[in-house]
N, CA, C and O atoms as a printed pandas DataFrame, in Angstrom:
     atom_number atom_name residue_name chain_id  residue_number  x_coord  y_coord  z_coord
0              1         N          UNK        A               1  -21.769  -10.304   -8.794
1              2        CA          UNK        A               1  -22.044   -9.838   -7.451
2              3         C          UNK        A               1  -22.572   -8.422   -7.508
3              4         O          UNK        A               1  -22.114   -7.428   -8.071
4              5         N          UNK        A               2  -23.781   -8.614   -6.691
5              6        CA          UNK        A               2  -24.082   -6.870   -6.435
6              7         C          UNK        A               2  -23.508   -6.129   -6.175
7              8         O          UNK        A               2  -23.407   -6.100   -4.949
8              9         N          UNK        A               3  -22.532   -4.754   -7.032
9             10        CA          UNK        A               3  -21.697   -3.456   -6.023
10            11         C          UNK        A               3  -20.731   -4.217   -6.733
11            12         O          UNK        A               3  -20.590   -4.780   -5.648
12            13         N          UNK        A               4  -19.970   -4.757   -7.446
13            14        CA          UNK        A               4  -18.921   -5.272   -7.890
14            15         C          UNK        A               4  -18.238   -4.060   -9.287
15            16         O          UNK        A               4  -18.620   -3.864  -10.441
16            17         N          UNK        A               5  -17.321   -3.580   -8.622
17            18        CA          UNK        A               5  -16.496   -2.202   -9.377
18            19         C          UNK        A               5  -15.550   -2.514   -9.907
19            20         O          UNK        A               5  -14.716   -1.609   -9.929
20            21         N          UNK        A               6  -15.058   -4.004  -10.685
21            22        CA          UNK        A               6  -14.242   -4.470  -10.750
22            23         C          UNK        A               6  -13.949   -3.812  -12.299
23            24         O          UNK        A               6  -12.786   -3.522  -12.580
24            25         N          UNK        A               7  -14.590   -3.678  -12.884
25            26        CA          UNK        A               7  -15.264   -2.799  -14.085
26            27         C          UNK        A               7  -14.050   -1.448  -14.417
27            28         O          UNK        A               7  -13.361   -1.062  -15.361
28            29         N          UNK        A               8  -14.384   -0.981  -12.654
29            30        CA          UNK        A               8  -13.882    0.733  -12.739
30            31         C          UNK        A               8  -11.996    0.532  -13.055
31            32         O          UNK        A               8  -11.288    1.518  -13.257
32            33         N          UNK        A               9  -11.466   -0.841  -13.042
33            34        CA          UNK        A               9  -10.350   -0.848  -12.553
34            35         C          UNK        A               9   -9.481   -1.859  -13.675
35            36         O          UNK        A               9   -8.854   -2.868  -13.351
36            37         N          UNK        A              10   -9.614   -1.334  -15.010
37            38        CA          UNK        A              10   -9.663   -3.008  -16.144
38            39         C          UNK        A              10   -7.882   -2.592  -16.415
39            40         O          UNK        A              10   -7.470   -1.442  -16.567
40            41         N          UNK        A              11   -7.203   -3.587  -16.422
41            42        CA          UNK        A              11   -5.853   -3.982  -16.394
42            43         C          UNK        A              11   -5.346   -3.875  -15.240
43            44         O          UNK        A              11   -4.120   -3.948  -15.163
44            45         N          UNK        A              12   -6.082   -3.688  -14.106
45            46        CA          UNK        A              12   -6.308   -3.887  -12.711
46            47         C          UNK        A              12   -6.270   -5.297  -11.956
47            48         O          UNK        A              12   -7.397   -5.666  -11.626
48            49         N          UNK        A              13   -5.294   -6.123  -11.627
49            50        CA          UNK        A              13   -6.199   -7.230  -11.158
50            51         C          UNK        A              13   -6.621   -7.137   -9.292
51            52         O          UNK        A              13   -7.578   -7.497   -8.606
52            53         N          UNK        A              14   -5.536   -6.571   -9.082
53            54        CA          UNK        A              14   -6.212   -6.111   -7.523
54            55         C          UNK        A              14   -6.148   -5.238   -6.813
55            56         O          UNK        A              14   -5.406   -5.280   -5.831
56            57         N          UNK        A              15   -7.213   -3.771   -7.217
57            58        CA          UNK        A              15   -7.250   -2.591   -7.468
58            59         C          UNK        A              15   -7.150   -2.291   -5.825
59            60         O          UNK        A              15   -6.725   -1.138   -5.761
60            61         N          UNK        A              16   -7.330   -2.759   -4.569
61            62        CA          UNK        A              16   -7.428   -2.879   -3.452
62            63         C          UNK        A              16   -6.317   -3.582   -2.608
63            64         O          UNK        A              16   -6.529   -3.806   -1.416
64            65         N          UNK        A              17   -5.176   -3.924   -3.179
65            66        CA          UNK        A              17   -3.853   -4.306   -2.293
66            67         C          UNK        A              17   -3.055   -2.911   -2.236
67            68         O          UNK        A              17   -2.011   -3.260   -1.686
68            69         N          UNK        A              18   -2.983   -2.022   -2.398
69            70        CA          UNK        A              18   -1.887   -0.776   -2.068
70            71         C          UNK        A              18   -2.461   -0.603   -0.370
71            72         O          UNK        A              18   -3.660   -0.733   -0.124
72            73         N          UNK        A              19   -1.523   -0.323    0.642
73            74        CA          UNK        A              19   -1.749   -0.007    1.670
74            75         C          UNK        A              19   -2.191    1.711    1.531
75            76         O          UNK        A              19   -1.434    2.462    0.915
76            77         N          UNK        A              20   -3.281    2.159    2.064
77            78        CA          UNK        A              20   -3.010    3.610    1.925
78            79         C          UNK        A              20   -3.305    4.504    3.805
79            80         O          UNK        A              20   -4.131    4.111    4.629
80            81         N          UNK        A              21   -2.809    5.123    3.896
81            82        CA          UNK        A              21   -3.204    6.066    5.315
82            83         C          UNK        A              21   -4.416    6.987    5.093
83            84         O          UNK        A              21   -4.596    7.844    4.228
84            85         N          UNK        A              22   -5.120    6.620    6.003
85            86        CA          UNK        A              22   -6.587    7.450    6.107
86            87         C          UNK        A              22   -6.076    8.215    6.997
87            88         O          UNK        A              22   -5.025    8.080    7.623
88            89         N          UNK        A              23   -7.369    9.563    7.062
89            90        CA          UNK        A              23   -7.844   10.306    8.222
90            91         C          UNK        A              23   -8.490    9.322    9.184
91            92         O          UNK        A              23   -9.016    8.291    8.765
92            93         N          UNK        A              24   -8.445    9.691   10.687
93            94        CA          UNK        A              24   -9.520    9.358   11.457
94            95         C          UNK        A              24  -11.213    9.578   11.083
95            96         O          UNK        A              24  -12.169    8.903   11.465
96            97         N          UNK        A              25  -11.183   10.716   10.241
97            98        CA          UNK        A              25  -12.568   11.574    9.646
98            99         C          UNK        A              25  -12.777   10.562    8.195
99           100         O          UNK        A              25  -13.922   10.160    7.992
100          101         N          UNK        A              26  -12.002   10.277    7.495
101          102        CA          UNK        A              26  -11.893    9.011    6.094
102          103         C          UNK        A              26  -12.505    7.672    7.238
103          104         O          UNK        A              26  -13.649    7.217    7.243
104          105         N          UNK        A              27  -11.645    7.365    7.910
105          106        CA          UNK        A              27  -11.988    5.416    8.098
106          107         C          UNK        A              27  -13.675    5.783    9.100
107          108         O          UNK        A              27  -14.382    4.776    9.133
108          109         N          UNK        A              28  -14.120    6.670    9.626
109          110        CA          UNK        A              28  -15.337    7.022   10.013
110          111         C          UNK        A              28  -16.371    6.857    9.000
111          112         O          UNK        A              28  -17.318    6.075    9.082
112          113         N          UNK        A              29  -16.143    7.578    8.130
113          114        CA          UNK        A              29  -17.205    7.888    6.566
114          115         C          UNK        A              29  -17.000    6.357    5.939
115          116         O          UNK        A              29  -17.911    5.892    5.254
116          117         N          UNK        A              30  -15.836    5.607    6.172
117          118        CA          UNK        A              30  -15.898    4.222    5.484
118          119         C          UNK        A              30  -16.772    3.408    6.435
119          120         O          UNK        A              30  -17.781    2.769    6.136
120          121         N          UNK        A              31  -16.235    3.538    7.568
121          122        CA          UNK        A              31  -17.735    2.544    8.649
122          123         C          UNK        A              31  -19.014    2.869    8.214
123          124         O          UNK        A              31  -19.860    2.032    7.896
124          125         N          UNK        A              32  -19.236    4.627    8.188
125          126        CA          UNK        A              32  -20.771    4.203    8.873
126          127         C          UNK        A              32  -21.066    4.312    7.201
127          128         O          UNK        A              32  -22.283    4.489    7.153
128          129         N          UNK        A              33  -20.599    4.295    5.938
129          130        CA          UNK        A              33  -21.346    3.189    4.493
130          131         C          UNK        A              33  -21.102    1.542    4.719
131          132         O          UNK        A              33  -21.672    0.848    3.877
132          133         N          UNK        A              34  -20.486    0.966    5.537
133          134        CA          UNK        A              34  -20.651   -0.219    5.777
134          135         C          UNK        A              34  -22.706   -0.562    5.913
135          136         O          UNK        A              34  -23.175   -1.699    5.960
136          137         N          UNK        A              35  -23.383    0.466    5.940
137          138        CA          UNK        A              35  -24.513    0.087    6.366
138          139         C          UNK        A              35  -25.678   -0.171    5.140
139          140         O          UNK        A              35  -26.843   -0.566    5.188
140          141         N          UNK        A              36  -24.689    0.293    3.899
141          142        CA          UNK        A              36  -25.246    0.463    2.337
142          143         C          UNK        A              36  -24.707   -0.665    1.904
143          144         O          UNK        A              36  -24.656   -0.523    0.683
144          145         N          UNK        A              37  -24.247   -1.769    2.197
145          146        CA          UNK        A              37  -23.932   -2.699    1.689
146          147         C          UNK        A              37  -24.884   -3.789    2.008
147          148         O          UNK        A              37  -25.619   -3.969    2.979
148          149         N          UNK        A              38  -24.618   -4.632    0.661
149          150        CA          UNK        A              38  -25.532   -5.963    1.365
150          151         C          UNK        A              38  -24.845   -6.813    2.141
151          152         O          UNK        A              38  -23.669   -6.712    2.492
152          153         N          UNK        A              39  -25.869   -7.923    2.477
153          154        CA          UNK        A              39  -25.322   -8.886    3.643
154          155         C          UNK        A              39  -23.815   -9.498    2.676
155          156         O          UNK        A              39  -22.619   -9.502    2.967
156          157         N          UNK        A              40  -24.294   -9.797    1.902
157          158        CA          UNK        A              40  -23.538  -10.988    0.218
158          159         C          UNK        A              40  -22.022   -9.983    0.408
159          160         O          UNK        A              40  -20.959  -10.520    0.719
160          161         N          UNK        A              41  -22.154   -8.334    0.143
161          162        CA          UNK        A              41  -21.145   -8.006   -0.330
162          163         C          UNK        A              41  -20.352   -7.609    1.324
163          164         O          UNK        A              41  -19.218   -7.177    1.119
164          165         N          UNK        A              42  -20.649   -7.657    2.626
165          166        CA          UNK        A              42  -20.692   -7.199    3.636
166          167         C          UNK        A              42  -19.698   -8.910    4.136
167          168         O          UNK        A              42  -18.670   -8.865    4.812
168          169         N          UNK        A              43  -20.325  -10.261    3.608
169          170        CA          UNK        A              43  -19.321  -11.079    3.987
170          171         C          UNK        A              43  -18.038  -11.357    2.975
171          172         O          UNK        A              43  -17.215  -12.161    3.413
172          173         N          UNK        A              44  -17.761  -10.754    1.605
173          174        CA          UNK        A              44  -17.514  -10.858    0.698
174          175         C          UNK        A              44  -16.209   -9.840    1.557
175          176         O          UNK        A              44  -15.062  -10.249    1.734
176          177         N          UNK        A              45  -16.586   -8.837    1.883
177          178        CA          UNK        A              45  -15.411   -7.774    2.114
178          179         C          UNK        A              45  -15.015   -8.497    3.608
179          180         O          UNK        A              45  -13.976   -8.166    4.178
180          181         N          UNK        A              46  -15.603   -9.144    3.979
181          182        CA          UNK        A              46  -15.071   -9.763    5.954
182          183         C          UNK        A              46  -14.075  -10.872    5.483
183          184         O          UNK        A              46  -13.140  -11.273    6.176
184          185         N          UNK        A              47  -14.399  -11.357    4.136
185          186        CA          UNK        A              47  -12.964  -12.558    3.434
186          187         C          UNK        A              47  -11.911  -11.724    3.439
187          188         O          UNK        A              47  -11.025  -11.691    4.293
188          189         N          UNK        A              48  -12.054  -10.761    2.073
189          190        CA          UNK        A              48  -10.850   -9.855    2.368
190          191         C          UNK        A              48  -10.339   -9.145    3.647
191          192         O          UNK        A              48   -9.260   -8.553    3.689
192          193         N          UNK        A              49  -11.210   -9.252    4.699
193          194        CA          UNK        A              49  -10.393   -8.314    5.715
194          195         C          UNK        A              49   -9.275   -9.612    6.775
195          196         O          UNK        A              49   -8.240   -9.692    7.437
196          197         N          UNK        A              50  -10.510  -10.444    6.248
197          198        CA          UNK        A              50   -9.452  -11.999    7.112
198          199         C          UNK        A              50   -8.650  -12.652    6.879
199          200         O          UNK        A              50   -8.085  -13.544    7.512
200          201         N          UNK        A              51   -8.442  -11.935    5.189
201          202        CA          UNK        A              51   -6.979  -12.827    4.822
202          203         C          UNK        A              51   -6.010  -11.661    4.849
203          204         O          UNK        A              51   -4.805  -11.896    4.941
204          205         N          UNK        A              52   -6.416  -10.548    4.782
205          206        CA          UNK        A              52   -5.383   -9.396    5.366
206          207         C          UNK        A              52   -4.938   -9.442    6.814
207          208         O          UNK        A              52   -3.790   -9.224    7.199
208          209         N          UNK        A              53   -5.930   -9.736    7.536
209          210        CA          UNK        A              53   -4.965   -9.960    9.083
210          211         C          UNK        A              53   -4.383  -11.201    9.202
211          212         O          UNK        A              53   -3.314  -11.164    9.811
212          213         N          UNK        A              54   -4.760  -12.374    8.792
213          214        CA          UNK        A              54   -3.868  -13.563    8.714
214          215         C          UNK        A              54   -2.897  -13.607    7.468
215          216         O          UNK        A              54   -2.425  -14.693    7.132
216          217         N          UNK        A              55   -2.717  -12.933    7.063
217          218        CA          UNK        A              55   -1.789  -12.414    6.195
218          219         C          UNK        A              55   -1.363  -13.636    5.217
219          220         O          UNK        A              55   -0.184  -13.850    4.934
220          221         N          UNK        A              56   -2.405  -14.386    4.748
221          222        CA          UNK        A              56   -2.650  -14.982    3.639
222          223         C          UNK        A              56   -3.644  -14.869    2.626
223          224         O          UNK        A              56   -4.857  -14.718    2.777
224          225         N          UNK        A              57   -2.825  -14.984    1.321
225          226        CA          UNK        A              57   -3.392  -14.120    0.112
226          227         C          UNK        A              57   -3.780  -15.254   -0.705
227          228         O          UNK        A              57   -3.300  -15.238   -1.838
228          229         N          UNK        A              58   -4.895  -16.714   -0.269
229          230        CA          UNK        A              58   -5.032  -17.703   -1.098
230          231         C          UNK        A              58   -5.895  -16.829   -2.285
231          232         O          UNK        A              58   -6.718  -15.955   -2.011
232          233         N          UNK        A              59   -5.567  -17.210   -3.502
233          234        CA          UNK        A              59   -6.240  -16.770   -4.760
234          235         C          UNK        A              59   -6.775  -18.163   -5.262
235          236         O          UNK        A              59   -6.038  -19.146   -5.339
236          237         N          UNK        A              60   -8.070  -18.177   -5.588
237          238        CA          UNK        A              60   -8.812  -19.223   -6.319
238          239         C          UNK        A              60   -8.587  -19.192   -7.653
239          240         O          UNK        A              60   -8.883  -20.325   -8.031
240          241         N          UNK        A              61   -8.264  -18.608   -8.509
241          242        CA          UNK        A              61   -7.476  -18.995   -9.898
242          243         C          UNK        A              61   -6.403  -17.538   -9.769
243          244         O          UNK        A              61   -6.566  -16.530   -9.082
244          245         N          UNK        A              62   -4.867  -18.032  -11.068
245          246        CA          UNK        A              62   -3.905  -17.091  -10.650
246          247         C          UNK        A              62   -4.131  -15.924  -11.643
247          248         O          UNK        A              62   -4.926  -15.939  -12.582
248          249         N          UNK        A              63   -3.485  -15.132  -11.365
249          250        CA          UNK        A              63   -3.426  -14.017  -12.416
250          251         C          UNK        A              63   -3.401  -14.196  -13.991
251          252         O          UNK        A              63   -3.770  -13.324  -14.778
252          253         N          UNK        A              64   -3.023  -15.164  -14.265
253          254        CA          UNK        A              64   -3.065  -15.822  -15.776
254          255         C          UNK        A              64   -4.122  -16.166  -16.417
255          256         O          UNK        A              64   -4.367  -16.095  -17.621
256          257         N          UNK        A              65   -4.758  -16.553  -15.526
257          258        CA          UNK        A              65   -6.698  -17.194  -15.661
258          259         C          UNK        A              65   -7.099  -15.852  -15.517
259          260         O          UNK        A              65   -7.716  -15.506  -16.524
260          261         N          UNK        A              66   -6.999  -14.896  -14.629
261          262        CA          UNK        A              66   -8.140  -13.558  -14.575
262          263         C          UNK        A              66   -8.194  -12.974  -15.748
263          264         O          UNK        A              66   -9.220  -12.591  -16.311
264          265         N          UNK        A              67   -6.660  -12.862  -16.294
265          266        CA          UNK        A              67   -6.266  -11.990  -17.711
266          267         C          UNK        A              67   -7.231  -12.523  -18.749
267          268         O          UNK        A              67   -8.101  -11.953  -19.409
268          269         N          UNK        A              68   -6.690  -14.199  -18.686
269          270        CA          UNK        A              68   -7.791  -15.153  -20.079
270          271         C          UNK        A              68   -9.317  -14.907  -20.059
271          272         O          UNK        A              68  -10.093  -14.696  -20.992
272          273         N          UNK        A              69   -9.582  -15.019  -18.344
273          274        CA          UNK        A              69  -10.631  -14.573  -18.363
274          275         C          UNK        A              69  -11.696  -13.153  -18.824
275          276         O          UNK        A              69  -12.776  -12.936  -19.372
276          277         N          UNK        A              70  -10.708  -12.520  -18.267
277          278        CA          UNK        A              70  -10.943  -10.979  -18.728
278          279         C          UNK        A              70  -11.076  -10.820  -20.297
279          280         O          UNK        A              70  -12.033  -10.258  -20.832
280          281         N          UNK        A              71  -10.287  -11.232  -20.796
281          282        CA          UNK        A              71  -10.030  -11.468  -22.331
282          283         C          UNK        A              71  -11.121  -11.805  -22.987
283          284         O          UNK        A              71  -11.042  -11.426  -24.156
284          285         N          UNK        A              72  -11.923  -12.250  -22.791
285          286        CA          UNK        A              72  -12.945  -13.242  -23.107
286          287         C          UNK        A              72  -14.108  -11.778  -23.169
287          288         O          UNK        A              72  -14.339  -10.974  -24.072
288          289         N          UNK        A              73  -14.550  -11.892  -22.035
289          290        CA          UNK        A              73  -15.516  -10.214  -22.317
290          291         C          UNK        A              73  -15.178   -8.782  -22.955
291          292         O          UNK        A              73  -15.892   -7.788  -23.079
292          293         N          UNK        A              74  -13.973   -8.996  -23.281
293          294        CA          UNK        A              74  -13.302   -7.217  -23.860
294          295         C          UNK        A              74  -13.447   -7.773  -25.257
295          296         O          UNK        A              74  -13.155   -7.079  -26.231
């Protein structure tokens, strides 16, 4: 996937579940780069925002497969 930082984050498997508190001036500067994204990575992040408010975390393979997987390219 284009923009995919998954890279920046290795023994990481989901560098993006910690809840953190923004500024009002932070979640501003995060909207208006919503506009540097592509369409691909723009519905890609609207999955993650929809299984965060329905507060289901389906994973398409488990943490055991990401590791094997991971394993494989290192």
């Amino acid at each position: 996937m284009n923009g995919d930082v998954s890279y920046l984050y290795k023994n990481v498997t989901r560098p993006f579940n910690e809840r953190t508190d923004i500024t009002p001036q932070q979640f501003e500067l995060m909207k208006s780069q919503l506009k540097t994204l592509s369409p691909q990575q723009l519905r890609a992040l609207q999955g993650v925002i929809n299984r965060t408010l329905n507060g289901t975390q389906s994973s398409l393979i488990s943490d055991e497969e990401m590791q094997m997987i991971s394993s494989l390219f290192s």
